[in-house]
N, C-alpha and C positions, 0 to 999 in steps of 0.2 A: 340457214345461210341468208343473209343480208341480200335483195334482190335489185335490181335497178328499178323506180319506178317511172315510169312514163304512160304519157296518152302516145299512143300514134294511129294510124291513117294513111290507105292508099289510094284515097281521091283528094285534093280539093274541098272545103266547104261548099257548100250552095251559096250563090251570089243573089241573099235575096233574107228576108228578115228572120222566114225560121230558119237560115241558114248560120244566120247570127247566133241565134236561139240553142241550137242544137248539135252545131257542128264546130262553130268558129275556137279557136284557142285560145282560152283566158290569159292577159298578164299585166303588171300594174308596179307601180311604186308608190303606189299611195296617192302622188299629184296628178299621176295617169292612170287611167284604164285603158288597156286596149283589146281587140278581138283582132285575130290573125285568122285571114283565108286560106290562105299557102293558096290563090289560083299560077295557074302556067300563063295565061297568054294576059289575065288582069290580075293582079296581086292588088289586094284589099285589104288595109290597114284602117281597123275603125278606131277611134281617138275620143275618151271620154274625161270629163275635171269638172269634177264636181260641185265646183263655185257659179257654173256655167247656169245659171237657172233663170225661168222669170215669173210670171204671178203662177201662186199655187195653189189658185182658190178653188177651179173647181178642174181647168185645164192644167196645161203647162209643168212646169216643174223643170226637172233635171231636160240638157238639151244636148244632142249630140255634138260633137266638139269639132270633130273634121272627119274626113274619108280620105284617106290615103289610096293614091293609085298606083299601083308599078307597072308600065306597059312594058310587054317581049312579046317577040314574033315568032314563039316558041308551040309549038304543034305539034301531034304526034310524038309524045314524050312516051318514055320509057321506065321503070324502075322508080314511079310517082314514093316518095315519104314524105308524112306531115307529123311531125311529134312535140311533145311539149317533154324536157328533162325534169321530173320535178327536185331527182340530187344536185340539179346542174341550176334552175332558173334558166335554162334556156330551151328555144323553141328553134325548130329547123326544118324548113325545108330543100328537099332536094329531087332531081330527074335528072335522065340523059334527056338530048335532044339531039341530030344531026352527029352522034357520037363525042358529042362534048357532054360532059357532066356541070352539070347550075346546082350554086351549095346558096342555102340563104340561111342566116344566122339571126336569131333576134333575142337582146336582152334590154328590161325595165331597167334602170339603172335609179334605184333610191341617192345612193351618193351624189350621183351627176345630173338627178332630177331629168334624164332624158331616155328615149329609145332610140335605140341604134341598131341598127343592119348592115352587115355587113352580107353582100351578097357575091360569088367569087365563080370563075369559067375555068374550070380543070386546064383549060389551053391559052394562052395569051392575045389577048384582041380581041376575043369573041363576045366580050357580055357587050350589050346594045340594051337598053330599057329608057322609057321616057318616069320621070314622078311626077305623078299630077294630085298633088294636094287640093280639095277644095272643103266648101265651107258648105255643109246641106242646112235645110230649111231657112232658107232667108224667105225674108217676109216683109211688106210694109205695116207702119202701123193700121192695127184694128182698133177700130173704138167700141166693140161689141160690151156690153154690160158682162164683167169676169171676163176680159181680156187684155186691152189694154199693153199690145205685147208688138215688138218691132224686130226683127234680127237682119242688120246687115252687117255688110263685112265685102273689103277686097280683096285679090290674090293678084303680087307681085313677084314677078321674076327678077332677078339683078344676080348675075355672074354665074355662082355656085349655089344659091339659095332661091327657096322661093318662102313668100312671107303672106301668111292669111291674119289680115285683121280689120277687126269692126267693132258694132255694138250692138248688143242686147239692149235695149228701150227700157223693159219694165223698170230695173233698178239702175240704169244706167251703167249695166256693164260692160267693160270695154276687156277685149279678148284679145289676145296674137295668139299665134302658131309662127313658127320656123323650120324647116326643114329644110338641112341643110346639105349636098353631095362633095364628100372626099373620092375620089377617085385616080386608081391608079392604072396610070398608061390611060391612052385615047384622049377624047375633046367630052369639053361640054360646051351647049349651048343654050342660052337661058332664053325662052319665050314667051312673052304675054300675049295669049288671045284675046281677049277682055276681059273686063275689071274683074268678072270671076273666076277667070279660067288661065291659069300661070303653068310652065311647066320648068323643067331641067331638060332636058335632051343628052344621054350618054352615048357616045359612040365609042367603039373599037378599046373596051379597056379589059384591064385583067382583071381588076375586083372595083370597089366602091363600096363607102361606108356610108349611111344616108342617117344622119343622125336628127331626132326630132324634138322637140321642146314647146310646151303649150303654156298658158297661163292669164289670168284677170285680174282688174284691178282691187279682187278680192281680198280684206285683210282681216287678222284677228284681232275683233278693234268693238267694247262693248254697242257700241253707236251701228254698230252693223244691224244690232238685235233691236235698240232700243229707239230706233227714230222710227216714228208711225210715219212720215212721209218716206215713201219708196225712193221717191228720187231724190232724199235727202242722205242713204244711208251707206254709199259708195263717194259721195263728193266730196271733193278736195284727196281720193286716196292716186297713188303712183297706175300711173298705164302702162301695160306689165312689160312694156317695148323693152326697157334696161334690163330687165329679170331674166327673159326670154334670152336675149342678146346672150347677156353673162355664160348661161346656162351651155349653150351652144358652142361661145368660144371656148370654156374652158375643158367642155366633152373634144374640142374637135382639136384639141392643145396634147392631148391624153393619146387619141389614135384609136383604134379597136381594140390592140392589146392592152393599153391601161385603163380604156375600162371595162372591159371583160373581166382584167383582175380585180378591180374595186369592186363592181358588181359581184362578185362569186364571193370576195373576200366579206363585201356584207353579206348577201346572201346566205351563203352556206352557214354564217355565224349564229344563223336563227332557226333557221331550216334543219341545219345539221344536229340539232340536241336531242332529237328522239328519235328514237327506232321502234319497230312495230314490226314482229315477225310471228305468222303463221305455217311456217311450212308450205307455201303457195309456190307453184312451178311460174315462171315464166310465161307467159302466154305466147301462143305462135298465131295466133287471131290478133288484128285490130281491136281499137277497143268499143267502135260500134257495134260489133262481131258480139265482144266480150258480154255486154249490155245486154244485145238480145238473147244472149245464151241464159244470162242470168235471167233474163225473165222468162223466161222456159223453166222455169226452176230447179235448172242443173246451178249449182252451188259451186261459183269460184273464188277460191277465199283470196285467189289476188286481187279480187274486184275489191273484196271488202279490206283487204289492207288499202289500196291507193285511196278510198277515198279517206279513210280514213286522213292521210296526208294529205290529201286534195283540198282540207277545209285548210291545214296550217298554211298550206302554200296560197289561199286565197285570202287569206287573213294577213301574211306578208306582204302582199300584194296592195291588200285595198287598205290599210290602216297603221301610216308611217308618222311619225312628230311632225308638225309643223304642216300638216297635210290636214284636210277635212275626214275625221271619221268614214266609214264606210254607210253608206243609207241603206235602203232595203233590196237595194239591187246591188250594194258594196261601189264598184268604180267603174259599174258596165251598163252604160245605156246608148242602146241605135236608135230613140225615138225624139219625135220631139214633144211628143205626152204622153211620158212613161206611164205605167201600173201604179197609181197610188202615188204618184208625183215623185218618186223616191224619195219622201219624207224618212226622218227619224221616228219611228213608232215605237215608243216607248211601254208599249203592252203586253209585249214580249220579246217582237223582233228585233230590236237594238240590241236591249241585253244578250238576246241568243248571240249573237254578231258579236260579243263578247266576252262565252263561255268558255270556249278553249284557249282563250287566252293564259290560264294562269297555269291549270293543270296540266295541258299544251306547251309549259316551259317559253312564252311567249308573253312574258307579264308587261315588258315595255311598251307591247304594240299600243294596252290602252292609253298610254299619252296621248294619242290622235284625239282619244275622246276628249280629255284632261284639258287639249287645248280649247276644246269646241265650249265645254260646261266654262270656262273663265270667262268667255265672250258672251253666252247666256245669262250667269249667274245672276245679274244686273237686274233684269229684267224677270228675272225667277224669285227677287229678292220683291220686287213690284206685285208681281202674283201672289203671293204669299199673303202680303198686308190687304190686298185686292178680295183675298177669298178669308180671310178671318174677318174681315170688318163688314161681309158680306153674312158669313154662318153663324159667328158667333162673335158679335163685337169686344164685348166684356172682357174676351180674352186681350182685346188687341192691346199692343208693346207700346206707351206713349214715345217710346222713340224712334219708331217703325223699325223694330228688333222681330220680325215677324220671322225668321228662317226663310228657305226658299220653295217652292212650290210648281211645280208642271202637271201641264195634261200630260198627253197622250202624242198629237202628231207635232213635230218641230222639222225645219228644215235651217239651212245656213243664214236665213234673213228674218226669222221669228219663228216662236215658239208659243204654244197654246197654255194657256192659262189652269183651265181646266178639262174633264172630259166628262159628258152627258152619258157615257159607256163603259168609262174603264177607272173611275176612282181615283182619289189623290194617292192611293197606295202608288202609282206608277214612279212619283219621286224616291221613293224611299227602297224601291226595287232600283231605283237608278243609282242610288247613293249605294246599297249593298256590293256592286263594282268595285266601288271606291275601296271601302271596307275588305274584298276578296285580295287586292291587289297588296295593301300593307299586308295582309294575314299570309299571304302566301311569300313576299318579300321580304320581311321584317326590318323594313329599313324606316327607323323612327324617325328621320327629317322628310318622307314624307309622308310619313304618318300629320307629323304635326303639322305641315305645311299646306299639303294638300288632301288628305284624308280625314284628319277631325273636323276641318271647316265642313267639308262637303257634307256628312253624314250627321253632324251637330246639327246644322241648318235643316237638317231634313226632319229630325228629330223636333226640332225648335217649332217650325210650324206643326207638324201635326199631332202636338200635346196642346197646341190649339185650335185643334178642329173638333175633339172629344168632348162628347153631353154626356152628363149622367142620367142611366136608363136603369133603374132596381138594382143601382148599385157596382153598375158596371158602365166602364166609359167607352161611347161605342161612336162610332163615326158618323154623322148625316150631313147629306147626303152620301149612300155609297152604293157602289155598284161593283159586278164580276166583271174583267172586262169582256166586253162586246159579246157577254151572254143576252138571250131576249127570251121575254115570256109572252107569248101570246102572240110577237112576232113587234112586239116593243120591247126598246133598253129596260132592265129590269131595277129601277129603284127601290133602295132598302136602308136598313140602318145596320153599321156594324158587320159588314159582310167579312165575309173568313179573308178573304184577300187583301182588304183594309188594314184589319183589325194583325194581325200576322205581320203584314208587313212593318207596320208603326211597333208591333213586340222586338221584333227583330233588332229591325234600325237604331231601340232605345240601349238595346240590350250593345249590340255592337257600339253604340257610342258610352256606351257607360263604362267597357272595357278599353276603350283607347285611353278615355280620359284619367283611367286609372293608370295604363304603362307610361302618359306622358305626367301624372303626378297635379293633376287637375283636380282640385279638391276646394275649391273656393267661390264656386257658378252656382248658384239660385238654381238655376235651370236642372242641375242636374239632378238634383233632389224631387224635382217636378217628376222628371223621368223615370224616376225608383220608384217613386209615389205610384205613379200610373200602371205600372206593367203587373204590378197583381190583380188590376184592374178588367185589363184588356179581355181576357177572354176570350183568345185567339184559336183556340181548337174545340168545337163540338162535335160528339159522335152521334152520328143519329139512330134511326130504326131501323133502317137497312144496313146497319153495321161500317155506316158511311161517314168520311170527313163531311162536315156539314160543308155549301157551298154559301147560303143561305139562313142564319139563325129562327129563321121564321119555316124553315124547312123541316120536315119529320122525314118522309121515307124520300130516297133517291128518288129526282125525278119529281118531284112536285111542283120545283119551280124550275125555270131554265130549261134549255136544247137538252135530252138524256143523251144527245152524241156529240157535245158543243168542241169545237178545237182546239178552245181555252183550256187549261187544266190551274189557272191559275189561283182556285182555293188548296193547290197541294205545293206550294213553292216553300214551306216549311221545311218538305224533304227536301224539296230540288230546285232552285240550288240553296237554300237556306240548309241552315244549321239546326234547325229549334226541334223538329221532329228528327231523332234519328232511333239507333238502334236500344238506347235503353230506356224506349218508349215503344213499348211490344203493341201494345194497343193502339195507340194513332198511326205506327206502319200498316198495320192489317187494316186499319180504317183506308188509308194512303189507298192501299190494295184493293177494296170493296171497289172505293170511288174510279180506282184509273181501271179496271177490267169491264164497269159498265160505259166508261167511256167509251170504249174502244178503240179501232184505230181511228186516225184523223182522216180528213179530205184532205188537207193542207200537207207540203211538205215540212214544214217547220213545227207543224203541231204533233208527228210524226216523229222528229228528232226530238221535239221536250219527253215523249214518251220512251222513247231511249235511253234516253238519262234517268228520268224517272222511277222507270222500272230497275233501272240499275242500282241506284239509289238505296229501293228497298232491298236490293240485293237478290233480282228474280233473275238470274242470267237466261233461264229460257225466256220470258216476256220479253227484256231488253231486245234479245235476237231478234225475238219475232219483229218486233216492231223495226231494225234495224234491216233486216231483209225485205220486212214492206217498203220499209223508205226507200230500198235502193229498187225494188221492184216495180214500183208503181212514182216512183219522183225524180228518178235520176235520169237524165238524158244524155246523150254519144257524147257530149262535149263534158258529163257530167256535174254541169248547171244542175240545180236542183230548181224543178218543177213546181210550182205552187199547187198546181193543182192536180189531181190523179186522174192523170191520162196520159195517153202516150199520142194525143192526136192537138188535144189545147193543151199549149203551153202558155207556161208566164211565168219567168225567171223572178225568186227573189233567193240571194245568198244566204239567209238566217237558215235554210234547211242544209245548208255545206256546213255550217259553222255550228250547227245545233250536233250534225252526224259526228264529228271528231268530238267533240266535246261528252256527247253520250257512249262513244267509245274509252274515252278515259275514265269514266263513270266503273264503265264494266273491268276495265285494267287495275284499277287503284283508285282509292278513296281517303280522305285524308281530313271529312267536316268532322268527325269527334276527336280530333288533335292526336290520335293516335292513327297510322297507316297499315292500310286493308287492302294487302294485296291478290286479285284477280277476285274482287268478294260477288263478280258477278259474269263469269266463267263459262256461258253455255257448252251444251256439251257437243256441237259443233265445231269449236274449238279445244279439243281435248290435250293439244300443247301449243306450244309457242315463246315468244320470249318478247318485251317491252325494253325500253331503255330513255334514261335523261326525262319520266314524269317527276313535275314538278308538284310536292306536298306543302301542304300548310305549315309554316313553320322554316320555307327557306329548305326544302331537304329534296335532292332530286334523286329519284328512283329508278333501281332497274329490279328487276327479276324472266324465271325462267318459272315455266311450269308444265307438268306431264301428268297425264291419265286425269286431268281437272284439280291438281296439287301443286302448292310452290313446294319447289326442288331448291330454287337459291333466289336469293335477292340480296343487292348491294344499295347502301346510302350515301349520295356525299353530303356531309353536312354544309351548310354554305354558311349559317348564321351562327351555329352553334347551338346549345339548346340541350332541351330533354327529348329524346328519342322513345315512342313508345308503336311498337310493331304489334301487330293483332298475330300470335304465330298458330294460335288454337293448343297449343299446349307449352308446355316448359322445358319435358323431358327431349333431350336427345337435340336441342338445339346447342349449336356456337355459333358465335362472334369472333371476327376477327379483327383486325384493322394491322396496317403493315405487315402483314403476315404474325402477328402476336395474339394469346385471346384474350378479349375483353370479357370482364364480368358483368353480369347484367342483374336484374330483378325481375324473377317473375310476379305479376300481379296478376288479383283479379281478373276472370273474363277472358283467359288464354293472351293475356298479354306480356310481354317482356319491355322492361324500362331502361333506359342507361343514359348516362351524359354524355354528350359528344363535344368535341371542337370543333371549329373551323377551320374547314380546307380539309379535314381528312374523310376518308372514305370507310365505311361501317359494312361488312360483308355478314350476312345470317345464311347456315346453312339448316336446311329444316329435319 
């Protein structure tokens, strides 16, 4: 049975950073992030957008957006609930006080770009609250060497609203906020304290809807990326005053109930495609309750269902079209020099931050990125000829035809050229995105449109970064990322991670270029030429994927417990290593068992998948129980680091946990679908629904005693359908209640043609 899932809670958060950290309640639409307190006498709304940033050299970075206040004179409350709906997108809080019940309602609104609260008095007259929006860390300019950084900002009261707006110095960005009160019955009174300090005053009403709206003069505009003058790379764009305005009138035109329903109606449109059922009771515990139970090692498998949907629902959240990507903290920061600036870290944690996207049935969300790589591409396209005419000139394009090229860390106003740590593989791990999104959609206009540029280009440069080394074209410089030997970056030539990723990327562009009918490009013949070349898998002497080509037994060169695992991305998530390569999986196997677990919450989740991958459902588990044991916290933030005392939030360990959960449910990289091919025996039934396969095909099944019992297909594209059933005998097909005939092939599999729009049922 289908379960409700929710967080909830019988206090309040803590009004205070790990109360941010650990307690507060995630919700977002992409252009916001925010954290909810649910307090009783101060309600604490924190406001994050992501364009908000200023130098990110060695300070600074993403900056907190606003702090929302809700004052009542509410005390001695009764019947405290604080919840997050994840079927609903919405969050609520509620208590008695004085024998009147206070309901607070709060939805992200993607359609309406706003958050809105609607908060309501069981009795008429009763609700009383002041909002006092303000604007934290203002600052004068510093002229400190790597700072250079100003934030001011006023807050205005005028009638029904109050309005925060100023500038950020480094880039010259200019910020509002709007918050605005509908209210029904009573008075309002608008107050300005001084220039910081604005209010609303609600007296004697029945409800009020407090709807908010943030935004900068930020746009997606190449000049954003490409002007080395800071202060030249916002000027001349719009001050987001009309935007904001807009955004506000047209939420406050709507009411609560039309956008509640817009909101639910996108919402659930995204949210609602998959299901994920263990047999897990309901819980009568909270879920900080829940959390410590689990870390007592009593086993709740409702824990590991919700998170499981706790990464989709942060992934709807933090990464909408026309919105900035999610960074390493997704769209939630309380500081004003976040962990790591919340850059783009293109070494792994991006990509994680974009794992369950597809198999997740969540393939649109990566537009967000789509939009971001248009605005870089420019300046990616600058790199590219920057680092050929640097390693190896001969190759370079006399028409500066060089593809495009990145390190490692990028934020919203530049991107790194290269990385002294992490290899030029990180582009072509960028581009493999690209490449998951047509393969799992099949939608050839944007294949062609936006898919073969990206992963051509990727391709493009680096068949010009290859020397010939005894016959084999191998990378230099190249590196693992952010492995170290001796307690320095470990340079080398031709590392597994390079060399792999450039096989992949060629491989996947050679097959687009064949379904779009590309048969006429110099280039591509480059890329055939090379790939017998590359030499992208060695096994060593410990029976190990090499990490290292200069490496013999595990462990000679590099951390033996390093976070990275990134010379195994062949299996996970690439394609090149799978199952009818017995030898390189059991090598896969040698390497990730001496790895072991990770410190990292996100190195934690790649082992999830990973393991899954090769199809170890016990390994998967284990490591899926450590993440949730040792990295998940009450607010179910994932942890960076392993401890339940320092915290440091980054999302790629939420976003990596669903995503290695789909791993263990359904598998779909050898173009045929393997369903629960990694099954712990923890879970010995259950049932999936609405994953999304390669090929356009979305999946459900059931399974019992660690067996599929049933599984259904809709086809979406049409296609060749081929199911992994482990035998031939005693299987049917049905579709409309009719049977279809199929092919048993090779390998326990069964083959058949399907159409579009209809649904394919296998009973086993």
């Amino acid at each position: 049975m289908a379960l409700n899932h929710r967080l909830w809670y019988t206090h309040p958060a803590p009004d205070s950073n790990e109360g941010w950290i650990n307690h507060s309640i995630p919700m977002g639409n992409g252009h916001m992030g925010i954290n909810l307190f649910g307090g009783i006498e101060k309600e604490r709304v924190q406001i994050t957008e992501n364009s908000l940033q200023d130098s990110n050299n060695k300070i600074g970075g993403l900056n907190n957006f606003a702090e929302v206040y809700i004052d009542f004179e509410h005390y001695n409350v009764s019947n405290y609930l604080r919840e997050l709906l994840l079927d609903e997108g919405i969050a609520r809080v509620s208590y008695e006080c004085d024998g009147v019940k206070y309901t607070r309602e709060y939805i992200a609104s993607y359609p309406n770009n706003v958050l809105a609260v609607k908060i309501s008095a069981s009795e008429p007259g009763k609700l009383n609250f002041i909002l006092r929006p303000t604007i934290p860390y203002l600052c004068e300019y510093r002229s400190e060497p790597g700072d250079n950084r100003a934030k001011r900002g006023t807050a205005t009261a005028d009638e029904d609203t109050v309005t925060l707006s100023g500038i950020m110095e480094y880039y010259g960005l200019q910020y509002e906020g709007q918050f605005k009160v509908l209210a029904t019955g009573g008075e309002l009174t608008a107050k300005n304290v001084d220039s910081a300090n604005a209010r609303i005053i609600v007296s004697k009403a029945d409800s009020a809807v407090i709807i908010m709206s943030v935004g900068t003069n930020y746009v997606f505009d190449p000049k954003v990326i490409n002007e080395k003058d800071r202060l030249a790379k916002l000027a001349g764009t719009p001050h987001p005053h009309e935007k904001v305005s807009a955004n506000i009138a047209a939420a406050a035109s709507l009411g609560w109930d039309g956008l509640l329903a817009a909101h639910q109606k996108d919402y659930k449109s995204l949210y609602g495609r998959v299901s994920f059922d263990l047999g897990a009771s309901e819980p009568t515990i909270p879920t900080n309750e829940l959390v410590d139970l689990y870390r007592e090692e009593k086993c709740e498998k409702y824990l590991e269902e919700i998170i499981f949907h706790f990464g989709r629902y942060m992934l709807i959240c933090a990464s909408r079209k026309g919105a900035l990507p999610p960074n390493l903290q997704g769209v939630w920061n309380v500081y004003q020099d976040p962990p790591w600036r919340s850059g783009y870290w293109h070494n792994v944690n991006l990509q994680m931050n974009y794992w369950p996207a597809f198999p997740a049935n969540l393939p649109e969300l990566f537009d967000s990125y789509i939009d971001y790589f248009n605005i870089y591409k420019q300046q990616a396209q600058e790199n590219a000829t920057t680092a050929v005419e640097r390693n190896n000139p001969e190759m370079l394009d006399a028409n500066g035809d060089n593809g495009w090229a990145m390190g490692n860390s990028c934020w919203p106003y530049n991107i790194s050229g290269s990385s002294n740590h992490s290899g030029y593989g990180t582009g072509a791990w960028t581009a493999e995105l690209f490449w998951d999104y047509y393969d799992y959609v099949r939608d050839e206009k944007l294949l062609k449109d936006t898919v073969y540029p990206a992963i051509y280009g990727s391709s493009k440069f680096l068949s010009k970064m290859l020397h010939e080394f005894d016959g084999k074209l191998l990378t230099s410089p190249s590196y693992s990322p952010e492995n170290q030997h001796e307690g320095t970056s470990y340079k080398s030539v031709g590392t597994t991670f390079d060399q792999q990723q450039i096989y992949e990327n060629h491989i996947n562009t050679l097959k687009a270029a064949e379904i779009l009918g590309i048969k006429d490009d110099p280039a591509l013949e480059v890329f055939k030429a090379q790939l017998p070349k590359l030499d992208p898998f060695i096994i060593g002497e410990s029976g190990q994927l090499k990490e290292y080509r200069e490496e013999n037994k595990y462990g000679d060169i590099g951390e033996w417990k390093h976070r990275h695992i990134s010379h195994l991305l062949g299996a996970y998530p690439g394609q090149t290593i799978n199952t009818s390569m017995p030898e390189l999986l059991d090598a896969v196997k040698v390497s990730l068992t001496n790895r072991g677990a990770a410190a990292t919450g996100w190195g934690e989740a790649e082992r999830v998948a990973t393991w899954a991958r090769v199809q170890d459902g016990e390994q998967a588990y284990f490591h899926y129980n450590f993440l949730i044991n040792k990295h998940f916290m009450y607010n179910l933030f994932n942890n960076h680091r392993e401890s339940y005392t320092v915290k440091l939030f980054q999302c790629d360990g939420n976003y990596g946990a669903t995503a290695g959960v789909c791993e263990m449910l359904m598998q779909s990289n050898e173009y045929f679908i393997s369903p629960i091919p990694a099954i712990p025996a923890q879970w010995p039934s259950g049932s999936f629904s609405g994953l999304l396969a390669r090929g356009n095909f979305e999946v459900s099944a059931k399974w019992a005693d660690g067996k599929t019992t049933e599984m259904s297909v809709l086809s979406k594209s049409g296609g060749e359908l081929k199911v992994k059933t482990g035998k031939s005998e005693g299987i049917q097909v049905t579709s409309d209640g009719k049977a279809i005939p199929f092919e048993a092939i090779s390998g326990g599999l069964i083959c058949l043609p399907t159409e579009i729009g209809k649904t394919y049922t296998i009973a086993f």
